[in-house]
Structures are given as C-alpha cells and as structure tokens.
TILUMLUM-102194 format. One record per residue: x, y, z of N, C-alpha, C in turn; residue in one letter. Coordinates in Angstrom, 2 decimals, m for minus. Last residue first. Layout:
REM residues N
{r {X; Y; Z}; {X; Y; Z}; {X; Y; Z}; A}
...
***
This chain:
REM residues 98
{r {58.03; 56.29; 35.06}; {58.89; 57.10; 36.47}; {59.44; 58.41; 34.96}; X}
{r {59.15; 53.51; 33.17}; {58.18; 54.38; 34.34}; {58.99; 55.89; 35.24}; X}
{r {58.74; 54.18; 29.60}; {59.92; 54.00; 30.78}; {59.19; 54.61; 32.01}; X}
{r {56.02; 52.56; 27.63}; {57.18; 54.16; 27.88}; {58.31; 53.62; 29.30}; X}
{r {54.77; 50.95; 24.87}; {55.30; 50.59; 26.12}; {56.86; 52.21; 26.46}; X}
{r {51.52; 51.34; 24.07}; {52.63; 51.75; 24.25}; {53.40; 51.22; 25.01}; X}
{r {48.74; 50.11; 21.84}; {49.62; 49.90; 22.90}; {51.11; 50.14; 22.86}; X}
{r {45.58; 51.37; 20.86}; {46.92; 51.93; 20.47}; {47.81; 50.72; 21.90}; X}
{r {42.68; 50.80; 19.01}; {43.84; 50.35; 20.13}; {45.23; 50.36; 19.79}; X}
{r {40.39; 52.85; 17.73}; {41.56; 52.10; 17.49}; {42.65; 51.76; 18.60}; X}
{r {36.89; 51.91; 17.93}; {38.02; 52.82; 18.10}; {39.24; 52.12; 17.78}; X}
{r {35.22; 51.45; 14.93}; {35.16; 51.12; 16.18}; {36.70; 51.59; 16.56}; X}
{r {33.64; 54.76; 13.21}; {33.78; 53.45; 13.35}; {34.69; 52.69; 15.04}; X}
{r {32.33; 57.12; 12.64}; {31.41; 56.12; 13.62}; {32.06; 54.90; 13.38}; X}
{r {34.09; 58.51; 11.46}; {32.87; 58.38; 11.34}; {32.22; 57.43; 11.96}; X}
{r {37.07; 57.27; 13.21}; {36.28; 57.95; 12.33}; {35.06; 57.77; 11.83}; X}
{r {37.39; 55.98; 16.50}; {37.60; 55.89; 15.37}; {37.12; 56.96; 14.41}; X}
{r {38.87; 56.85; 19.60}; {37.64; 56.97; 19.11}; {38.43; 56.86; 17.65}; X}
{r {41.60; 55.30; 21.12}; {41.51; 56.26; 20.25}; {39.60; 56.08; 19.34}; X}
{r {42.50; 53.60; 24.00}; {41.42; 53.20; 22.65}; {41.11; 54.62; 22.31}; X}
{r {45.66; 52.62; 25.11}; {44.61; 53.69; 24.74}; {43.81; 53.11; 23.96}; X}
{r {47.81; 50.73; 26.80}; {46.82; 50.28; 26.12}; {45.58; 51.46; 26.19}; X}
{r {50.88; 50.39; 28.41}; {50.06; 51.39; 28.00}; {49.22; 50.88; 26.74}; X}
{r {53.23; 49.23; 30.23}; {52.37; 49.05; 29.15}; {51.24; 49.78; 29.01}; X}
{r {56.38; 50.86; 31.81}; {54.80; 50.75; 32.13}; {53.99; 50.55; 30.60}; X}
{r {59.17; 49.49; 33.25}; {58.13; 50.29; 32.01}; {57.15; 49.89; 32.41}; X}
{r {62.15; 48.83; 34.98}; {60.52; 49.05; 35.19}; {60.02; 49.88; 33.85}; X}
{r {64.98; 46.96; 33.30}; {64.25; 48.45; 33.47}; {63.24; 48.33; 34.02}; X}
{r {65.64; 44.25; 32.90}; {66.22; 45.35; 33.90}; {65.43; 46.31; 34.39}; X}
{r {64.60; 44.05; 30.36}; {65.78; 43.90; 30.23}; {66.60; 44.68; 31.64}; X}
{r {61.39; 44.92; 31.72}; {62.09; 44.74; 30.67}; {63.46; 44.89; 30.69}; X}
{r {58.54; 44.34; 33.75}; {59.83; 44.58; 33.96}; {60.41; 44.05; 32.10}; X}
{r {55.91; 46.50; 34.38}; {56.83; 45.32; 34.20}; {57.84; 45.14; 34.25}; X}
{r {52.49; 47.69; 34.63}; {54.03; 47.81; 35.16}; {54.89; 46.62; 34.62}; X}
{r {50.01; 48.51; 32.48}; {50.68; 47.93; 33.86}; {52.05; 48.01; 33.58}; X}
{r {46.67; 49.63; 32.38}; {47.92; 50.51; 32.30}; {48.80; 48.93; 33.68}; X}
{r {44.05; 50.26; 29.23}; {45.24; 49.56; 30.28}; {45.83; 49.78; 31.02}; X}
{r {42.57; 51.93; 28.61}; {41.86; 51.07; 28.70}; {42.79; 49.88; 29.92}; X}
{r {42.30; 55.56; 28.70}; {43.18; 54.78; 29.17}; {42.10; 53.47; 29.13}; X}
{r {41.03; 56.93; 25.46}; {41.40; 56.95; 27.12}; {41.59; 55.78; 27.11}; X}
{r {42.30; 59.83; 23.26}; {41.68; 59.04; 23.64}; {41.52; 58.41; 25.36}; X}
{r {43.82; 61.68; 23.02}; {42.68; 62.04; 22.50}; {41.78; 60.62; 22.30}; X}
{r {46.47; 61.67; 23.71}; {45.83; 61.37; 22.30}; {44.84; 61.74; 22.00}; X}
{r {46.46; 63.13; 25.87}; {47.20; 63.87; 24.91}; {46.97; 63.23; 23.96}; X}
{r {45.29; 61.58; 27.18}; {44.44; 62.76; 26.81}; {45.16; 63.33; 26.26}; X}
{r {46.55; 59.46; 27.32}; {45.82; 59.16; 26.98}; {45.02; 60.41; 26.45}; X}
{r {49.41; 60.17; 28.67}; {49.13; 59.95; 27.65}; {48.03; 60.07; 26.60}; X}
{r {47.89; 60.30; 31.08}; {48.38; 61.77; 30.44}; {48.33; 61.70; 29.20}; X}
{r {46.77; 57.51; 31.79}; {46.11; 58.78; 31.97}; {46.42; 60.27; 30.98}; X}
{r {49.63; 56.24; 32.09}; {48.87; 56.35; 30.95}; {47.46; 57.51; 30.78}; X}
{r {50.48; 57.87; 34.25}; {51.36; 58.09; 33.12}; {50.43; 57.71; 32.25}; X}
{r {48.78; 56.66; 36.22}; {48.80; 58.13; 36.19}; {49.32; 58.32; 34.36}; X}
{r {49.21; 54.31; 35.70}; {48.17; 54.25; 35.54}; {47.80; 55.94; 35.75}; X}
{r {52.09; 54.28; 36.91}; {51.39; 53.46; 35.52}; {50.51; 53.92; 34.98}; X}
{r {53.70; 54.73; 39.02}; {52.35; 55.28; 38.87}; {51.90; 54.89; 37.42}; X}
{r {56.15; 52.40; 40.07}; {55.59; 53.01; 39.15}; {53.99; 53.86; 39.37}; X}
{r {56.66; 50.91; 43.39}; {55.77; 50.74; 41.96}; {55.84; 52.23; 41.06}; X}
{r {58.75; 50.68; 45.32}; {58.92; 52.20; 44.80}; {57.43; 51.62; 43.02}; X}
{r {57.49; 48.92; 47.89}; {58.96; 50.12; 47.80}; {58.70; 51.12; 46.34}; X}
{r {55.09; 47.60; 46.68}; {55.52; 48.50; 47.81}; {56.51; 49.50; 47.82}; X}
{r {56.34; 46.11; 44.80}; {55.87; 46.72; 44.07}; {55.52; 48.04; 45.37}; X}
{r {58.74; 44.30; 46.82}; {58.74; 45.31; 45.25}; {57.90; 45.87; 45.29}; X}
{r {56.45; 43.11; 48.21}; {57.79; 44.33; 48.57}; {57.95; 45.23; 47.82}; X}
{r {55.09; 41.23; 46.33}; {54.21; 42.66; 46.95}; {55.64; 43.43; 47.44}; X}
{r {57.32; 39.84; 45.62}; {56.63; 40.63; 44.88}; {55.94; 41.91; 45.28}; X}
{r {57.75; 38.59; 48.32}; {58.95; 39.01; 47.70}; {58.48; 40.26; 46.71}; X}
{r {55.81; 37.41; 49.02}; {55.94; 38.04; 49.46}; {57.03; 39.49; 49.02}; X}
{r {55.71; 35.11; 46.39}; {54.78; 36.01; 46.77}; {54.90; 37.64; 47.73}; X}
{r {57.74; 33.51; 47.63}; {57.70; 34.29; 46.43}; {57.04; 35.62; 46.52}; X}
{r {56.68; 32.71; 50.61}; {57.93; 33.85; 50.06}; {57.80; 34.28; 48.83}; X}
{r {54.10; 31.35; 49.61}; {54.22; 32.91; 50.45}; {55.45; 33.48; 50.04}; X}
{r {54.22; 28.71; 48.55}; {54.10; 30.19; 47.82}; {54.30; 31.70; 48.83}; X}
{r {53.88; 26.78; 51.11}; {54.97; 27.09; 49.66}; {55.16; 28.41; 49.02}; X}
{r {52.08; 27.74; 52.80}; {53.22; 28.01; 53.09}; {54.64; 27.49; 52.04}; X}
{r {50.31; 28.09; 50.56}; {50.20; 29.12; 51.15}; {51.77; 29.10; 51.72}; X}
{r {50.19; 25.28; 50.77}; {49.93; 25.98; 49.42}; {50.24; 27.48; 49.53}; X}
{r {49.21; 24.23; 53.19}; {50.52; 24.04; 52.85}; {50.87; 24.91; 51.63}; X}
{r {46.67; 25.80; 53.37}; {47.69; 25.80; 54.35}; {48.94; 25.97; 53.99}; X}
{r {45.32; 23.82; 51.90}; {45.53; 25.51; 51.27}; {46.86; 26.60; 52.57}; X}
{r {45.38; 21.69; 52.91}; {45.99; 21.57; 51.84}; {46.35; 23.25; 51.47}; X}
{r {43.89; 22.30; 55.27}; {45.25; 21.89; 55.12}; {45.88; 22.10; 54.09}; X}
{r {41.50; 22.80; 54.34}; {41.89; 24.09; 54.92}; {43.45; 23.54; 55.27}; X}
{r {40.65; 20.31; 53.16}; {40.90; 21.56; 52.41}; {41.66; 22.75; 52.68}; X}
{r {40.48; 18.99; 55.57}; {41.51; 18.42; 54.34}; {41.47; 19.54; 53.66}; X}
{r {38.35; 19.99; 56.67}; {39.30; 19.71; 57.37}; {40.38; 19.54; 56.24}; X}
{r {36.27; 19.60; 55.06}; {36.72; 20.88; 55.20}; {37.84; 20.79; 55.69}; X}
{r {36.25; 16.55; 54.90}; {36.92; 17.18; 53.63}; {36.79; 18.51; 53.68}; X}
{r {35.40; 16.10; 57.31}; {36.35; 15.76; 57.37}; {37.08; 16.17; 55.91}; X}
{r {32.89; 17.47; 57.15}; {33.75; 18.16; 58.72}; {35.21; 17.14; 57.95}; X}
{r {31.61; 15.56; 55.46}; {32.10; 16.95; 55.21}; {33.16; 17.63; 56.10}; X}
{r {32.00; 13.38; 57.08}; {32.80; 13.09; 55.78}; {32.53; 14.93; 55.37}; X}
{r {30.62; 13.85; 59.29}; {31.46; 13.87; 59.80}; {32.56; 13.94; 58.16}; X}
{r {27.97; 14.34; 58.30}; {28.24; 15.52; 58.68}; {29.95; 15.04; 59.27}; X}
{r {27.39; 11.65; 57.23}; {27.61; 12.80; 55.86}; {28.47; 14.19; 57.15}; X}
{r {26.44; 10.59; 59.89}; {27.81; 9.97; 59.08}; {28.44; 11.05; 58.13}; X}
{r {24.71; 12.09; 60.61}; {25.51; 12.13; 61.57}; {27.27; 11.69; 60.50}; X}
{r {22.78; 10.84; 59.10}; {23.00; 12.45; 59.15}; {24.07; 12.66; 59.38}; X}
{r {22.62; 8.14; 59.53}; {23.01; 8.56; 58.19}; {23.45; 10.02; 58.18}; X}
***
C-alpha cells in the first residue's frame, strides 16, 4: 500500500513539474520581453513620488510605471495626513517619468 501512494505522488510531482515546464516555455518570451524593457531604461517612479510626496506634505503610499498613449508616466498615490485627527487624504497623480 506504501509503496503504491509513493509511486501516484512521484507520479503527480512528475506531472506538475511538466506542466509548469510547458507554462514557462509558453510565457517566457512575453515575459522576457517585459523584464528588457523595464531593464534598459525603467523610470525611477518611486524616487519622483518620494519628492512629490514631501513637497505635499505627505508620503509616498504608491509609486508605478506605465505606459500611456506611448509615453512612460509614473502613478503616484500620496496619503496627505487629514485635519484634526481625521483619516488622511489619498491624493493620485499621474506625472511624465524621467
């Protein structure tokens, strides 16, 4: 009975590490394609919202990169402390990277 369970696991690790195989060798180019991009020249996003952020007078909760009509911008999500003790206010910017 031991012997039987240890061959039906050995045989659905076996099937798993295929399947993620093939899954891997579908998706890689895309994939690969992306990390390049963001390699060659990403945006500092996360610097830019930083500046922003202390020039509001609040701090950085977000910061990502994208793409719009062409352009790289960077989304920008500050949380501005509220008044008298209330809950802060979420500001989201979208600026031009770089």
């Amino acid at each position: 009975m031991m012997k039987f369970s240890s061959q039906i696991l050995r045989a659905a690790c076996g099937a798993i590490t295929v399947a993620l195989l093939v899954l891997d060798a579908f998706m890689h180019p895309a994939l690969a394609g992306n990390a390049l991009l963001f390699a060659q020249g990403a945006p500092d996003c996360y610097a830019i919202g930083q500046r922003i952020a202390a020039q509001q007078g609040g701090r950085l909760a977000r910061a990502a990169a994208e793409s719009q009509g062409g352009n790289t911008v960077c989304r920008i999500v500050i949380l501005v402390p509220g008044r008298e003790g209330e809950r802060p206010r979420r500001t989201e910017l979208v600026v031009p990277a770089g």
